[in-house]
C-alpha positions as CSV (number, residue, x, y, z in Angstrom):
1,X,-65.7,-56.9,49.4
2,X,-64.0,-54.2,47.7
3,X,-61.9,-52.1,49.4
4,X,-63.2,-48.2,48.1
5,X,-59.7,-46.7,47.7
6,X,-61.2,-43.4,47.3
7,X,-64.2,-42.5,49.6
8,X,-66.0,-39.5,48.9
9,X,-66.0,-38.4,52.6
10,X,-64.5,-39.0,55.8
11,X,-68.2,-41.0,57.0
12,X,-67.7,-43.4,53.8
13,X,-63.5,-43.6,54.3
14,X,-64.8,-45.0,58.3
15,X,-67.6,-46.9,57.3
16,X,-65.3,-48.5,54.4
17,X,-62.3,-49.3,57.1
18,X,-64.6,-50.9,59.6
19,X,-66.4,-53.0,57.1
20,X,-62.7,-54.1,55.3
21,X,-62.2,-55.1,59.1
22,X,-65.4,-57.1,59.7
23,X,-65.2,-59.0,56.7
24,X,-61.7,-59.9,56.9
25,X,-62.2,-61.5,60.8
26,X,-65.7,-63.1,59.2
27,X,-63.2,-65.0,56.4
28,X,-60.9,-66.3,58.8
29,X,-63.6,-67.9,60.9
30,X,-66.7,-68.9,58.3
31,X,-65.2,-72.0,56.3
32,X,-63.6,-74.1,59.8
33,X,-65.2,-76.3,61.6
34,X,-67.0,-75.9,65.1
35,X,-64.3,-78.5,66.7
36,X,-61.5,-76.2,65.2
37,X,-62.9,-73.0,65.6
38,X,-63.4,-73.6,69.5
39,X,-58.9,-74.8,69.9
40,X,-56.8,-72.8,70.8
41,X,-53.6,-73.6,69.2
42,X,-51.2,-70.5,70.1
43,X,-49.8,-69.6,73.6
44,X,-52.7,-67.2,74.1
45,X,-56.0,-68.6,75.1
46,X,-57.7,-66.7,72.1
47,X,-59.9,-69.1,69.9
48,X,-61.7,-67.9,66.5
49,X,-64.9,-68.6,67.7
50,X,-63.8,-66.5,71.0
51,X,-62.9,-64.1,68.6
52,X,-66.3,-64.0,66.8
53,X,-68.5,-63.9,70.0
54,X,-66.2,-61.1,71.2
55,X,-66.5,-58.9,68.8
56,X,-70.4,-59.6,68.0
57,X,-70.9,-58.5,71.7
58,X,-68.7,-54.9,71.6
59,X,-70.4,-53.8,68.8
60,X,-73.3,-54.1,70.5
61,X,-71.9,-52.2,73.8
62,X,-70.4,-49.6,71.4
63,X,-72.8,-49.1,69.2
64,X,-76.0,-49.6,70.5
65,X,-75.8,-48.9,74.5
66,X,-72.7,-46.3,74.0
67,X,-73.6,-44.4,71.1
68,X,-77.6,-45.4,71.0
69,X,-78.0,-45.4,74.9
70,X,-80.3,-48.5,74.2
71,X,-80.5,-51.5,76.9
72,X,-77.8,-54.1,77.0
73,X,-79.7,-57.7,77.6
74,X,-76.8,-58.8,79.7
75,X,-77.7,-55.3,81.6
76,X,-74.1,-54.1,80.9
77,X,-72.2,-52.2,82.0
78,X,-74.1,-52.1,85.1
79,X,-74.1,-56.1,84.8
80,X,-70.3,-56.8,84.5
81,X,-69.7,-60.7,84.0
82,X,-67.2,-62.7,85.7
83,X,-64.6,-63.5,84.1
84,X,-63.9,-60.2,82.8
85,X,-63.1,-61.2,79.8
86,X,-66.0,-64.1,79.7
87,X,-67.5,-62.7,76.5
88,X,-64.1,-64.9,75.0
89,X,-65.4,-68.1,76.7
90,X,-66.5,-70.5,74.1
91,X,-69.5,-73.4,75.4
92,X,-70.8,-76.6,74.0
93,X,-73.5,-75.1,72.6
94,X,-71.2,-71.5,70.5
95,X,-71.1,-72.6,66.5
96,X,-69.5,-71.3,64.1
97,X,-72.8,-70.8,62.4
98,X,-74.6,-69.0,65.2
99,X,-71.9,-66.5,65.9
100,X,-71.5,-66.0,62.2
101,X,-75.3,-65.1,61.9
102,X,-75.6,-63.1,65.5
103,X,-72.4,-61.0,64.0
104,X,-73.8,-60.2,60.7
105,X,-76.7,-59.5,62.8
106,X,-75.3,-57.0,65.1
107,X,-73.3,-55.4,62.0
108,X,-76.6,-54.8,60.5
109,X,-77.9,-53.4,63.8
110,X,-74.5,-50.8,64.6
111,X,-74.8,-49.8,60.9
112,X,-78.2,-48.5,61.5
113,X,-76.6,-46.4,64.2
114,X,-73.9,-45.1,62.3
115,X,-76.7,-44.1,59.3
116,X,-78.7,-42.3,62.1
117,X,-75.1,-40.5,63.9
118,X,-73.6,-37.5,62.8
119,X,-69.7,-38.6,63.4
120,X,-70.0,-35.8,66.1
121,X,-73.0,-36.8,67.9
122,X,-71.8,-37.3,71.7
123,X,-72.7,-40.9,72.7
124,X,-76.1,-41.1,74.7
125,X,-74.2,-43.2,77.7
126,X,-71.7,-40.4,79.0
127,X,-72.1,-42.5,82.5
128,X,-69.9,-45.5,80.4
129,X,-67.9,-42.6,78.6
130,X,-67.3,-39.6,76.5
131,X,-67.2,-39.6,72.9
132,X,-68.9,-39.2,69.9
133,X,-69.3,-41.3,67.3
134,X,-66.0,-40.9,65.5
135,X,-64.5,-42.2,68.4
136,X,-66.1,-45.4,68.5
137,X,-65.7,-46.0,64.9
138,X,-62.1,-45.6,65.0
139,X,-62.2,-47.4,67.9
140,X,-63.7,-50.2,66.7
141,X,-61.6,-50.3,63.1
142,X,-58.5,-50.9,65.6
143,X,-60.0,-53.2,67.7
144,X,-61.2,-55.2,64.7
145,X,-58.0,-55.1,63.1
146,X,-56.6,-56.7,66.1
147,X,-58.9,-59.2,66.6
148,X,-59.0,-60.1,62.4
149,X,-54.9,-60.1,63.1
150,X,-55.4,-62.8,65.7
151,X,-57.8,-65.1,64.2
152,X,-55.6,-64.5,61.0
153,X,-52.8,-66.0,63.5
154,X,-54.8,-68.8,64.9
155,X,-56.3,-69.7,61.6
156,X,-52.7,-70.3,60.5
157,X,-51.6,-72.4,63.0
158,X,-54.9,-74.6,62.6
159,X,-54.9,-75.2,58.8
160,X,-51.4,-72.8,57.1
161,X,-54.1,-70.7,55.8
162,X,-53.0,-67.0,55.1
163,X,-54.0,-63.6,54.6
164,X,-56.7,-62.0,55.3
């Protein structure tokens, strides 16, 4: 992917940023191993594939039930699992390759919201909170940062690989 160093309009300069962001966690995770992908080599208990499964499940709260107002499966928020943080938890049965195609999935299915948005459409789920849809795609350019800064971390420590 190209990064579009001049977008035409603040839409394409946020839909550019967040993609930049997606495809540069997707790198750090699609070439290793399942085995790999599930350690956690640093002195957090972050994992790529925790990383992957994370972020494949808040762009679906964000995008779909925030923004959309369409139903979670897991019935969040109303449905909070235990751990908190349990959408981190890798199992026997996470790949690489499934998370990988429920991601590119879910990108697919958030950038069909962001087509039909205007940036200041107020998210249907005010109950969860109150934004538009600027919010949440700045929202989720940071948080994808962070997470592609991570696995960019881990990916590292597992194999010297650098860069995003």
């Amino acid at each position: 992917m190209t990064v579009d160093m001049t977008p035409a309009s603040e839409r394409a300069a946020l839909e550019n940023l967040l993609e930049a962001q997606r495809v540069g966690l997707i790198r750090k995770v699609e070439d290793v191993d399942d085995a790999a992908a599930r350690e956690a080599p640093t002195a957090s208990s972050l994992s790529l594939l925790g990383l992957l499964k994370h972020a494949t499940t808040w762009e679906h709260r964000w995008f779909e039930v925030v923004v959309a107002g369409r139903l979670s499966p897991e019935g969040w928020p109303e449905v909070v699992p235990e751990p908190r943080d349990a959408d981190l938890a890798v199992h026997d049965d996470d790949t690489v390759s499934g998370w990988l195609a429920r991601y590119r999935d879910q990108i697919a299915a958030s950038d069909g919201v962001i087509a039909a948005t205007d940036l200041d459409a107020r998210g249907a789920r005010a109950d969860i909170v109150e934004c538009n849809l600027r919010y949440v795609m700045l929202h989720m350019i940071q948080e994808t940062a962070r997470h592609a800064g991570h696995a960019d971390i881990i990916r590292e420590t597992l194999d010297g690989s650098r860069g995003i």
